[in-house]
N, C-alpha and C positions, 0 to 999 in steps of 0.2 A: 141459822148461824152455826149449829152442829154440826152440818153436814159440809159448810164451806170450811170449817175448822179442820173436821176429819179427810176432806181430801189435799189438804197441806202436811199434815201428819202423816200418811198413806207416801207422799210424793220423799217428804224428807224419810222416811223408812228406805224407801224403792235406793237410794242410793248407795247403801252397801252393796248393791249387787254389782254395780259400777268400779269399784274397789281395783287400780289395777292398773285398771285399763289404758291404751295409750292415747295422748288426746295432742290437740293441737294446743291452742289459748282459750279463754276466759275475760271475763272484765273482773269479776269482783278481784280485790287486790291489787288493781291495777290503776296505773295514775288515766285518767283521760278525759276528754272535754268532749261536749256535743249541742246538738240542737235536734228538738223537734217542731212538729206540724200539726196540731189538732184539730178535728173537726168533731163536735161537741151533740149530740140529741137529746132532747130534755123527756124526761119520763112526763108520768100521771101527778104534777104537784103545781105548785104554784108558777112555774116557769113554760107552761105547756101550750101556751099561746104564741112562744116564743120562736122565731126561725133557730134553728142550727148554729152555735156560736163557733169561733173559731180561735184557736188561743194557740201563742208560739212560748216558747220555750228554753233556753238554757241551761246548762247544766256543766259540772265537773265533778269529778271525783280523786279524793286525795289517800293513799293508802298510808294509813297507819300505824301498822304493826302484823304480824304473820295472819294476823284473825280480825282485825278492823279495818274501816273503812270510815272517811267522813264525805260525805256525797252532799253537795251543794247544788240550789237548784234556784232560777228567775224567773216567773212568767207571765206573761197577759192573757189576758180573753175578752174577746166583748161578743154581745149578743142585741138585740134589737125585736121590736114586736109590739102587739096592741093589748091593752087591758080596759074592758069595758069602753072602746072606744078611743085612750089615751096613749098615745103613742111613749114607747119608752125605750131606752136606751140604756143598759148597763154594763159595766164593763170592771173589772179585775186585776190587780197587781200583786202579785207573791214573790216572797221571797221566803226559800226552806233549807233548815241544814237537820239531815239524818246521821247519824250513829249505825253503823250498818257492822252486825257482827256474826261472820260465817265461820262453819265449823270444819270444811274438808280444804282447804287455800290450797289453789291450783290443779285441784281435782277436776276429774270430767265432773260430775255430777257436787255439784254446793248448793246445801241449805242453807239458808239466813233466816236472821232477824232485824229488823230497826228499830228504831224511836227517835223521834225529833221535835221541831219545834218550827212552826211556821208561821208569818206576820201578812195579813193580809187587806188590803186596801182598796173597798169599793165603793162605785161610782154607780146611782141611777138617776138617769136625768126624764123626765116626763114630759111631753106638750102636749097642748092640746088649746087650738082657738090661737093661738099666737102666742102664746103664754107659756115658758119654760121653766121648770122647779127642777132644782137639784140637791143631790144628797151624798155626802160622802161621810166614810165609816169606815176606819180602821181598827182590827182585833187580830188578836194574837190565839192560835190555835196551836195544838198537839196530835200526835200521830204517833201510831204503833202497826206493826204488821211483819209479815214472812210469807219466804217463798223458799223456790228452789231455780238456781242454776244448771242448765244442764247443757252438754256440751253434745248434738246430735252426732253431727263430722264434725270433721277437719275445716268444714268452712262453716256450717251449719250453726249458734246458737239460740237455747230458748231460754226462759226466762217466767215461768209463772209465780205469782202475789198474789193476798188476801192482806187489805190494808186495812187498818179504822181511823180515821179525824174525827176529833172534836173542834169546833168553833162556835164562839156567841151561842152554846147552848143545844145546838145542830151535830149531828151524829152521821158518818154515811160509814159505811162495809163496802168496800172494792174489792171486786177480783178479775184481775189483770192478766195480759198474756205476752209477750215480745216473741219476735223471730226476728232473728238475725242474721245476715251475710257476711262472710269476711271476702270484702273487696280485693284484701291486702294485709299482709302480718297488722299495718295500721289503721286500718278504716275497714268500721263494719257499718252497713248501711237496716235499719231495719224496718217493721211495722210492728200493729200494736193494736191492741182493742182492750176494753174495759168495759165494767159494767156496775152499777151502783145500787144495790139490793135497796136500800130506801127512797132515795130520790127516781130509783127506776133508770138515771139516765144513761146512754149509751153514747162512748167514743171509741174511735177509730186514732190511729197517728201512722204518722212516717215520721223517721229520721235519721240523723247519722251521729257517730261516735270516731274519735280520732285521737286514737288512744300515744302515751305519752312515753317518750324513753325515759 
């Protein structure tokens, strides 16, 4: 955990040298809507029987004030696979709203922070022999984390995160990565990988952002 802590620390430092500079755009700050694409790998834990889920996405963001952000966000997942022989089926609905508060607005180079609050409601259904059991479960979780914005070019940006959720008891540590294209002053098209130090599990995304006058 020290060491994912200290290379967020390291990154928001490295942005003074930035100071200046001339740049094209940004997101943080800025109003805009988007969608992604996830394709989900489940690490070494209870879900490791499982294929590869797939989850889609929603999202917007609302600026404000010179240094806030509230970022709003929807999305599913389901995944499928056998356990001791019992076929199963489980699948996900969230909904999250972040607090999102950066220190350099409309700099090349921005660190942040968040914290929010997300609601989530899942689904496992099980057969086996003809026989179908199901289970749903809705809780309410919490989330904290930071990163850095940084602006490569003029069309180029990226986006690294170290995040933490709490839910029902369960703890994960992300650290996150985005690149981005600007298609267009208004559409940046991107990808995205993640990686989950406890549950071990690994995603990939695609998506787009169609940022707002």
């Amino acid at each position: 955990m020290k060491k994912q802590l200290s290379v967020f620390v390291a990154g928001a430092a490295a942005c003074i040298a930035f100071a200046g500079v001339a740049h094209a755009d940004v997101l943080l700050g800025k109003n805009y809507v988007g969608g992604s694409l996830s394709m989900i790998s489940f690490g070494e834990d209870e879900m490791d029987s499982f294929d590869d889920a797939v989850g889609l996405q929603g999202f917007g963001n609302i600026n404000l004030n010179s240094n806030m952000d509230l970022l709003l966000s929807a999305g599913y997942a389901w995944a499928d696979g056998t356990d001791s022989g019992v076929e199963v089926d489980t699948s996900s609905l969230h909904g999250r709203g972040d607090v999102v508060y950066f220190f350099r607005p409309s700099q090349r180079c921005n660190p942040y922070l968040k914290a929010g609050l997300a609601v989530i409601k899942s689904e496992v259904e099980a057969s086996a022999f003809g026989v179908k059991v199901s289970k749903d479960d809705t809780n309410v979780g919490f989330g904290a984390g930071g990163g850095v914005e940084f602006e490569a070019t003029k069309a180029v940006l990226l986006r690294a995160g170290l995040d933490y959720f709490n839910v029902d008891s369960d703890d994960s540590v992300e650290l996150s990565g985005k690149l981005g294209y600007w298609f267009n002053p208004q559409i940046l098209g991107f990808v995205g990988a993640s990686y989950d130090f406890d549950s071990e599990d690994k995603a990939g995304q695609i998506g787009m952002v169609f940022k707002l006058h």
